[in-house]
N, C-alpha and C positions, 0 to 999 in steps of 0.2 A: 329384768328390764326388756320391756317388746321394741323390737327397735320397725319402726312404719317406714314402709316404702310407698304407699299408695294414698293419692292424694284425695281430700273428700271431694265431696260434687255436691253443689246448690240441689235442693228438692226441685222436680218439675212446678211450675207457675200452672197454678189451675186457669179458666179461660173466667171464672167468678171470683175472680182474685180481688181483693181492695190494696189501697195502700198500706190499712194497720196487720194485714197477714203477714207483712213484708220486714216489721220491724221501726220500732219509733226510738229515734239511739238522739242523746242529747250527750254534746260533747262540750264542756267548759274549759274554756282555753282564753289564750293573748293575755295582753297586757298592751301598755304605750309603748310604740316600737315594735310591738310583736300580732298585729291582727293577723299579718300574711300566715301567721302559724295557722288558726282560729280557721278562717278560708278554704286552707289548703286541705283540711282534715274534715272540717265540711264536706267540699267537692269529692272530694275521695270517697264519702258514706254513701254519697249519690250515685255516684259512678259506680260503686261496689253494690247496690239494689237496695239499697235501705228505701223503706214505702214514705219515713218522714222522718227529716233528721231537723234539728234546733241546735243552735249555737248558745251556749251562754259565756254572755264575753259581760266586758267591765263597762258600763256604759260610755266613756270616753274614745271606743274605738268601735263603737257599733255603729255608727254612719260610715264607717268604711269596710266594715266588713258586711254590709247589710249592701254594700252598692257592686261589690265581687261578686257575689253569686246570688241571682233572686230564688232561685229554688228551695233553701234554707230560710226555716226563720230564723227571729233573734230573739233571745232575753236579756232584757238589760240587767247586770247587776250593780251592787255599791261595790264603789272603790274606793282605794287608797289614795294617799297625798301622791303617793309613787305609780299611779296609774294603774296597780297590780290591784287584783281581786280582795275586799275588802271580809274581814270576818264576820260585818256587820249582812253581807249576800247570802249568810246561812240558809234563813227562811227563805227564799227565793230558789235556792239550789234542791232543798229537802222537796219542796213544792214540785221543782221541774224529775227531781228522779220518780215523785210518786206517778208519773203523767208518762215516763219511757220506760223502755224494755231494755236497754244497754245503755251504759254512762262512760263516755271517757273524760278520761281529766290530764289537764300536763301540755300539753303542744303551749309554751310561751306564755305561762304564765309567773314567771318569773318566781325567784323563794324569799318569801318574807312570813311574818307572822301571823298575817291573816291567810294566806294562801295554806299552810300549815292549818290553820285552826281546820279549815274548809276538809280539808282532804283526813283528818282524825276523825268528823262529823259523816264521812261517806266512810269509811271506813269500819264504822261501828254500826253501819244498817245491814240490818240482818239479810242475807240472800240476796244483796242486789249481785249484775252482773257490772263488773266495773274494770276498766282498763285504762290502766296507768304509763304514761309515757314522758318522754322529757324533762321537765322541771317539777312534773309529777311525781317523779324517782328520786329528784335530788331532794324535795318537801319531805319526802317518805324515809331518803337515809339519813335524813336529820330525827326523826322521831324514834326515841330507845323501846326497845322490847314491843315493834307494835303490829309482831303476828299476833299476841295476846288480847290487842280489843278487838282486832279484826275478826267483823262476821261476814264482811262481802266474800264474793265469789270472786279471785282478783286473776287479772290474767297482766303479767307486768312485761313490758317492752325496751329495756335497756342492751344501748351498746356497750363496748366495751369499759367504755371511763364510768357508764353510770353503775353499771354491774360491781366494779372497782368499792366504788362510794358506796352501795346496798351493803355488801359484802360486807366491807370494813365497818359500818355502822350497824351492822348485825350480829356478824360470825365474830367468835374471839380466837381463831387462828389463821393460819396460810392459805391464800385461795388457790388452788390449785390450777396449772397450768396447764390443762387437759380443759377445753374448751365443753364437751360434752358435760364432764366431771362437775364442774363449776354449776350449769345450768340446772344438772340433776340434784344436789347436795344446795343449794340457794332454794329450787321449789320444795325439798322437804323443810328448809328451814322455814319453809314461809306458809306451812302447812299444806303442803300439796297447791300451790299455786300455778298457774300455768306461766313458765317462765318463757318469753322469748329474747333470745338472747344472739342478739341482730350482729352482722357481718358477714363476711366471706363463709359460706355454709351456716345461713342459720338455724339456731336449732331450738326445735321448741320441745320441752317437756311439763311433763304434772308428774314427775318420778317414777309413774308403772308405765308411761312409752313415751318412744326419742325420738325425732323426727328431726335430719339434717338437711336440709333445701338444696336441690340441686339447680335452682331460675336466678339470675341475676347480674352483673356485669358491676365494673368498677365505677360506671356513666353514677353508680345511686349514692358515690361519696361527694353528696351535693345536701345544699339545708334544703330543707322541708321532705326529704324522701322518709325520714322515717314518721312525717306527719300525717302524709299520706297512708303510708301501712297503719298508723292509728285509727284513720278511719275506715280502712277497706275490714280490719279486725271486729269494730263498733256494728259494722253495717253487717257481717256477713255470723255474727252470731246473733243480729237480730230477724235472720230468714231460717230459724230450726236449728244450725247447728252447736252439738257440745263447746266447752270453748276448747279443750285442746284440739278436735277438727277446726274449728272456725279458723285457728289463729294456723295451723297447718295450711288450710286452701289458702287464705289470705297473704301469708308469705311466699308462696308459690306465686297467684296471681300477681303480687307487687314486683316481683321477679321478673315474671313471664311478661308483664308490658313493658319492663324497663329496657329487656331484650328486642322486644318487637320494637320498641322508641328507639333504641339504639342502633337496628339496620338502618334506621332511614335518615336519623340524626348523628349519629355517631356518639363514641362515648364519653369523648372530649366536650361535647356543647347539650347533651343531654341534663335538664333542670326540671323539678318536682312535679310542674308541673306537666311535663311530657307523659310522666308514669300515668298520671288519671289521664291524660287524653288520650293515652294506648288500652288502657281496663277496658272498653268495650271489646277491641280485638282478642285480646288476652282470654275473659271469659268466653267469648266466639268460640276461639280455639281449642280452649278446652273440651267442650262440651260437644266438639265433633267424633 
């Protein structure tokens, strides 16, 4: 196991750069009650350099997630009685992954049966790049044996409790309580997936290297923070990088602004949306 200390770096911006050089990432999320998720993981792909990012939300909450940020498009999909993403949004989803270069799914779309159906269907397309977060995870530990249809490229984003629920709906023994351990032994189970497995040192691996975060503060045990790191991951492998670099700089960055939010806000009144409005500093900083 290589364990990485050095963190990737964005390719330099040619001066004939377009926006599709930069990465087209459609990210399907929300449900009723949950657009701010949908938004929040938007703004993030923006703020992280994505050249065009799309939302696909449940038609029901797309007048409000269409009036938060104009920068993003939308696509409307069919929904349920329950406001959640309907199985009948298939064709609409297949449609929008042929058109982008990175997919995320999960920021608030709450678990039901079509939502399930949706994420089995992205699941079994061959080589997309796709990243799973939230209720994305909790859809995915309800489905048995399903590293076996899986042909994407998955890079998965659970905290502690979702990692729990992957685990136990996957492995048939004791998860171990070595944090590292866990993350390494879940991406082999999941066939060399890139595991990031969020908290106090996060650590992301694909099983042949480990990478522990040293950017971040207690201000990011707030909702939507890890919606945001959904997006800045969506956006920052759609400008060249592998996804274990991608999802390495990306946790650092979401880190490194939540610290820069944090001298000026403090850690106490620090909220999700402070981390994207620190990302421009963040990557500044880096890159000096």
């Amino acid at each position: 196991m290589h364990k990485v200390t050095e963190v990737p770096k964005l390719p330099v911006r040619q001066a004939d750069s377009h926006k599709g050089d930069f990465g087209k990432v459609c990210i399907i999320a929300g449900s009723t009650g949950f657009s701010g998720a949908a938004a929040i993981a938007g703004k993030a792909a923006l703020r992280a350099g994505s050249g065009l990012v799309r939302l696909a939300v449940p038609k029901n909450i797309l007048p409000i997630v269409a009036a938060i940020e104009p920068c993003y498009t939308i696509i409307p999909l069919t929904e349920e009685l329950t406001g959640k993403i309907g199985s009948k949004a298939i064709n609409a989803i297949l449609k929008a992954v042929a058109e982008n270069d990175v997919i995320s799914f999960g920021p608030g779309v709450g678990v039901s049966a079509g939502v399930k159906a949706v994420l089995e269907n992205l699941l079994r397309l061959e080589g997309i790049r796709l990243v799973i977060d939230a209720d994305g995870l909790n859809n995915l530990a309800a489905l048995r044996n399903w590293p076996d249809m899986c042909k994407a490229n998955l890079i998965l984003t659970p905290h502690p409790g979702e990692m729990k629920r992957l685990w136990s709906g996957l492995l048939r023994e004791a998860m171990p309580a070595d944090k590292q351990a866990v993350a390494v032994a879940f991406s082999k189970a999941a066939k060399n997936a890139v595991i990031v497995l969020k908290g106090c040192g996060t650590v992301v691996t694909d099983t042949e290297k480990v990478y522990v975060n040293t950017t971040g503060n207690s201000g990011m045990a707030t909702a939507g923070a890890g919606d945001v790191l959904t997006g800045i991951i969506a956006a920052i492998c759609g400008q060249g990088l592998n996804n274990f670099d991608a999802s390495v700089l990306a946790v650092y960055i979401h880190g490194l602004a939540a610290d820069l939010a944090a001298k000026d806000k403090g850690q106490i009144s620090l909220i999700a949306t402070d981390i994207i409005d620190y990302l421009p500093c963040a990557f500044k900083t880096l890159q000096i």
